[in-house]
N, C-alpha and C positions, 0 to 999 in steps of 0.2 A: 067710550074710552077716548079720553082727550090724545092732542096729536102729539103734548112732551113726553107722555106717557109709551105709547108706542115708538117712537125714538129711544128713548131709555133700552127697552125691552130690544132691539134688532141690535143696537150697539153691546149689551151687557150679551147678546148670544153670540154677537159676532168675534167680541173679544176671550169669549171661553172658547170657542172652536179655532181660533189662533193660537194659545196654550195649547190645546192637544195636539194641534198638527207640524208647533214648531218642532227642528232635530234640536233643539238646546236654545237656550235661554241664561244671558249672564246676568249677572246681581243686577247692573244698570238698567236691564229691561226689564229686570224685575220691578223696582224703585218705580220705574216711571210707569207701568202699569198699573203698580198699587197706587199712586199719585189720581193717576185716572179713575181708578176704580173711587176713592175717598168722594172723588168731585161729582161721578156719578149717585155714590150714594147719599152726597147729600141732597140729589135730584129726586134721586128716587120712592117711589110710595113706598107705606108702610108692611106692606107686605113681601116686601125685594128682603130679603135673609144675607146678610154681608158678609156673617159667619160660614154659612154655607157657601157661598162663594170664594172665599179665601182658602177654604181648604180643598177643594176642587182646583183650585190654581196651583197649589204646593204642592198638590197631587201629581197635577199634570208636571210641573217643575221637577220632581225628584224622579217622574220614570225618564225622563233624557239629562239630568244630572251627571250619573255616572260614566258617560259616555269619556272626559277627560284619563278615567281611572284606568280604563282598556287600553287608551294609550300607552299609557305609562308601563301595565304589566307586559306590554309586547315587545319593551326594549329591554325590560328588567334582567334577559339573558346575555344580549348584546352585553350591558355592563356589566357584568357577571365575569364576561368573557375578557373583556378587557381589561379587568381587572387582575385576575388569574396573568394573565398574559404579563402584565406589569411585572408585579409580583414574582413570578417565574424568571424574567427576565434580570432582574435584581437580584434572587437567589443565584442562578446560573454566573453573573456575572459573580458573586461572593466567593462563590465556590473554583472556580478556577483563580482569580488574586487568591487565595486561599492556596490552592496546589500549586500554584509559581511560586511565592515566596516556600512553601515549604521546599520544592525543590532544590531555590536558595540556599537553604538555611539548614540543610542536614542535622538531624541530631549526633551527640558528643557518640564516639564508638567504643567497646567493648575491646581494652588491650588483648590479642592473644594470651593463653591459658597454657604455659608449655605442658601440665599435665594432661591434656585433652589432644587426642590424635589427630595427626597430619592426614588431611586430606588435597590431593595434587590433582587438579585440573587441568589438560592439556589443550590447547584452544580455547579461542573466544569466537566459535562458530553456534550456529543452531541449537545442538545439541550442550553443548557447555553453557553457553549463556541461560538456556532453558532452564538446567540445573542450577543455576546460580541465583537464576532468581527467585527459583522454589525453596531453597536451601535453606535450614534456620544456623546461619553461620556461629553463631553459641556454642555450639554441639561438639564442631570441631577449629581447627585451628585451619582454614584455607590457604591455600596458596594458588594461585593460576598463572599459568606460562605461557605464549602466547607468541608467535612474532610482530603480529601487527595488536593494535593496543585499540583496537574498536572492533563494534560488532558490522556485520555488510550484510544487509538487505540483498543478497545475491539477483531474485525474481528480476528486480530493476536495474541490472549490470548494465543488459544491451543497451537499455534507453540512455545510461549516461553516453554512450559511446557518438552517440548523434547531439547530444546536448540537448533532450527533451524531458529529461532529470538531471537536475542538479548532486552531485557523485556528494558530498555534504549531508544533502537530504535522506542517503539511505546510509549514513555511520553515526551510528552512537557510543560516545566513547565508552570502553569498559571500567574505565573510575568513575564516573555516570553512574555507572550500577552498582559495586562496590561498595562507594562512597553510601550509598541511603542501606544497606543491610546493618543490622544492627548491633553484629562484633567484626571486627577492621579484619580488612581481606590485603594481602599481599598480592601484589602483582609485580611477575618480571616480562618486562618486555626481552624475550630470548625463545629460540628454538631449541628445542626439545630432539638432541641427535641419539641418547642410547637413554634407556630405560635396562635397567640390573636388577633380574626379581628375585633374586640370591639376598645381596645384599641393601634391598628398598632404598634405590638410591634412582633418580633422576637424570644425565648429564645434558646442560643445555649452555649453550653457547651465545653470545650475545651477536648478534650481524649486522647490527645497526651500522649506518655510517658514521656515527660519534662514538669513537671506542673508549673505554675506560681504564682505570691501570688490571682489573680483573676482567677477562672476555670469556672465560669460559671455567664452572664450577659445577656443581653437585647440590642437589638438594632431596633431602631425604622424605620418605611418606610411610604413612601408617595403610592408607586409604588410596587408589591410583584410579582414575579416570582417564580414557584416554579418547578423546572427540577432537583427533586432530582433522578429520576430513581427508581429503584424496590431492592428487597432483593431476596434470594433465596425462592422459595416455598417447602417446605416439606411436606404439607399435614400432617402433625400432626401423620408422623410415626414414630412411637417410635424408637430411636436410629441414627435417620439422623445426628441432630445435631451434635452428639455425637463421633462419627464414621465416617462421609461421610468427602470429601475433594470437595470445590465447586471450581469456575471456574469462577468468578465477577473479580479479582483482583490481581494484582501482587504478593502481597503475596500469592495468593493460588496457581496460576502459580511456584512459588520457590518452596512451602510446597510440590507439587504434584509431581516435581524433586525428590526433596530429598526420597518422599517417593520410588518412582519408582527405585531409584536408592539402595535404605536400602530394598527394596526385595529382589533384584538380588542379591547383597551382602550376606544376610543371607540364601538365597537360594543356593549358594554356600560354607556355612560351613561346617567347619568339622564334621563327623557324621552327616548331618542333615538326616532323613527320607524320605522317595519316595513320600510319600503322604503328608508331608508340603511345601517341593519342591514346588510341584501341586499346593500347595494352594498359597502359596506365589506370583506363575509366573502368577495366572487368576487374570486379571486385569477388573473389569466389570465395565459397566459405561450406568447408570440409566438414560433415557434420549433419545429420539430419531429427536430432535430436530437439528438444523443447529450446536448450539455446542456442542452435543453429538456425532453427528455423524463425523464433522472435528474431535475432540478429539480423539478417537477410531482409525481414519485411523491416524494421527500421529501417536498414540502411534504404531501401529504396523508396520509403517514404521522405525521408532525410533528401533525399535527392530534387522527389518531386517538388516537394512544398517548399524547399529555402535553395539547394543548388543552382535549378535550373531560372530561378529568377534574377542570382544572383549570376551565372554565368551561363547566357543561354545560350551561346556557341557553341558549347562542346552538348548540348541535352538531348544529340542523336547519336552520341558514343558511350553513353554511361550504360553497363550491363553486370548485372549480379549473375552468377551461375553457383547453385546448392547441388555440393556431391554429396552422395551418401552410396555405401556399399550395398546395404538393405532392397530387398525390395521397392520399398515405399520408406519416406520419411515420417519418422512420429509413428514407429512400429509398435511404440507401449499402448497407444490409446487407439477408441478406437475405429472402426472403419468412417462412420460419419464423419467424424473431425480428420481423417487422413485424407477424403475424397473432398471435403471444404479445402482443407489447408491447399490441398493442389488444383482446385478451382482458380482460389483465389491468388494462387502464385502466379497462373497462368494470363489470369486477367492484369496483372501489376507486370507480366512480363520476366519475370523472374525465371529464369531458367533450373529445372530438376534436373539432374539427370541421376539415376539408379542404378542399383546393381554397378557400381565403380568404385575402385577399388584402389586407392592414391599408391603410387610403388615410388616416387621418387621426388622432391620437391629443389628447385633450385632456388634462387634469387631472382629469377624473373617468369620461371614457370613451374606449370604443375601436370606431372608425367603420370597419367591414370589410367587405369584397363579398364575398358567398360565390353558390356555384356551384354550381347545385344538378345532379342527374342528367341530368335534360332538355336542359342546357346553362343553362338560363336564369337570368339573374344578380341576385340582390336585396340590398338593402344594409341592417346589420345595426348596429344603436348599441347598446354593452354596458356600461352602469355597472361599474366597478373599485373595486378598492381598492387594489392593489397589480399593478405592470405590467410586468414583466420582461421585456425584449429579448434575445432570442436566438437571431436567424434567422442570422448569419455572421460572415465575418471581410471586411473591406475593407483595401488597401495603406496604409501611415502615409505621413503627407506628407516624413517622409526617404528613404524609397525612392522616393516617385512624383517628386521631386526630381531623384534622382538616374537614375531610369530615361529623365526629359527630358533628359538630358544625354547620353543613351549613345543613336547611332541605331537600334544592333540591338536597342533593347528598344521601338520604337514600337507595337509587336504587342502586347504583352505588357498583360496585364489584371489577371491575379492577382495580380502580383508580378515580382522578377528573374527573367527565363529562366536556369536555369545548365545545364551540361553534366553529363555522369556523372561527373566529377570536382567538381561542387557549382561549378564555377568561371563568373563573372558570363561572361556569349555578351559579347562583341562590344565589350570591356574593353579600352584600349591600357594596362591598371595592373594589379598585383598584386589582386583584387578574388575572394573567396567567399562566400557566399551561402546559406543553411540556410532551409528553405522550411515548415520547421513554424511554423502557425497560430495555436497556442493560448495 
């Protein structure tokens, strides 16, 4: 065997066991192989097979070919996903331009039908609003009467009182709702002082500060709902009224600002003394209820995090104290969250005291009998600054009106008795009745 020969043969092996053990092979290295291989075989004897080599080479080429392919299917969910995503994202945004402009743009309403009966809604609370917006107003001819002319997010009262909600963010006006129902709903902005089940007559009075040449009328019903809600209860202590700031309404939410805020203030005047200081920074709040006790921790979160940065001289005289008559505050719920909620008053500083009993309030304090372990009762005079009422809710003088008028409600203390159907006990009229408080 000559020596061209054997060179042929070591090069044409050496280059098939480099095909097999390459990871991949691109077309260029293909080209110049086959380039090599042509030049080999025109070197080589007659018994070297070119045929069989070429396809032993494509052989080896196609089992590491597909290796780009694996690639590809391993992102193919990635874009899948990002796609989806896209997509989504463009829908979502569709659909809301979509229910803003229809917000906008209410359809044409359904004039009243005088053949279709009067139904009168009292309030634009919980309960009413709830109704209104289940309501297929077609059916009958609406009317709702109202003093105030939006709906209040109540949960979030305390928070506006410190300015950690905006008082705005929890009213939606009730022609807002109204307005998108698809036969036209009347509203009178007026309170609601006598209800006549004799004669299905309404009397409401306008109280607004813009008065009109008519302030006080009559409106008649086929159908009477009554979801006026409650008033504050005071128990008939002398100087509540007078003295206290409640916690029902955005205006008292503002009032209780400003006052909080005309403490601090004068409690930083010039010359003022150590002990109206004192008096001015106890802020007490009567009430040991869901919004007593929310109120209370705002306000002395309100202290820690913007007061005392803003005025750190007085930030060893600011002191909250929660009376409640009760054993314990937050007596609905139960014992876990009562032993939390007074953990964590304790740690925040917050002063409980229980079992106390408010008997008399002035303008600058608060006269309460507290009860101590022993049984034994002594009585307690607390300088204030700010005095917020919020032990409950009492009936408004249009229900207790109309509950002297109806005999099956002589029992009744809370409020209208109604049946599982919400409907007024012992009513010869179309008469319901919605029993939230707030």
């Amino acid at each position: 065997m000559t020596a061209s020969r054997l060179i042929m043969r070591a090069s044409a092996s050496s280059i098939g066991r480099t095909f097999t053990k390459a990871a991949a092979l691109t077309p260029a290295t293909y080209r110049s192989l086959s380039s090599s291989s042509s030049i080999l075989t025109r070197a080589r004897p007659s018994s070297f097979d070119n045929n069989k080599f070429q396809r032993s080479f494509r052989r080896a080429y196609a089992d590491v070919a597909p290796a780009p392919a694996k690639k590809a299917r391993r992102f193919r969910f990635f874009r899948f996903l990002w796609r989806l995503t896209y997509l989504s994202t463009i829908g979502g945004t569709a659909y809301l331009a979509y229910g803003v402009w229809e917000l906008r743009h209410p359809e044409e309403q359904f004039e009243p039908d005088p053949s279709k009966k009067n139904l009168v809604i009292l309030g634009t609370g919980w309960g009413a609003v709830s109704l209104l917006k289940k309501l297929d107003t077609e059916n009958y001819n609406v009317i709702v009467i109202s003093p105030r002319n939006y709906f209040l997010f109540t949960p979030l009262l305390p928070s506006c009182t410190t300015g950690t909600v905006e008082h705005r963010s929890i009213m939606e006006p009730i022609r807002s709702i109204t307005r998108h129902k698809q036969a036209a709903v009347k509203f009178y902005e007026a309170e609601a002082t006598k209800i006549d089940p004799e004669r299905k007559v309404v009397t409401i009075d306008d109280n607004s500060d813009i008065k009109g040449a008519t302030n006080k009328t009559e409106v008649s019903y086929d159908m009477l709902v009554v979801s006026v809600g409650a008033e504050n209860a005071t128990f008939g202590i002398p100087g509540v009224k007078e003295h206290s700031c409640f916690l029902k309404e955005i205006g008292d939410a503002q009032q209780i600002r400003k006052r909080i805020m005309d403490c601090v203030e004068t409690a930083t005047f010039k010359d003022q003394t150590p002990e109206e200081v004192e008096r001015l920074l106890h802020m007490v709040v009567v009430g040991g209820g869901p919004t007593g006790v929310e109120f209370a921790g705002e306000l002395q979160d309100f202290f820690d995090q913007d007061i005392k940065k803003w005025v750190p001289e007085i930030s060893d005289k600011f002191k909250v104290t929660l009376i409640e008559a009760l054993p314990n505050v937050l007596p609905m719920f139960s014992k876990q969250l009562i032993d939390y909620t007074e953990s964590t008053f304790k740690e925040e500083k917050i002063t409980i005291m229980t079992k106390t009993a408010v008997k008399k309030v002035t303008d600058k304090t608060v006269e309460a009998e507290a009860t101590g372990p022993d049984g034994k009762k002594t009585m307690e005079i607390m300088p204030y600054g700010l005095l917020v009422w919020a032990t409950g809710n009492a009936v408004r003088p249009v229900v207790r009106d109309l509950m002297s008028q109806i005999p099956a409600q002589k029992d009744s203390r809370r409020g209208l008795a109604v049946n599982e159907y919400l409907v007024v006990q012992g009513r010869s009229f179309p008469c319901s009745a919605f029993q939230y408080h707030g």
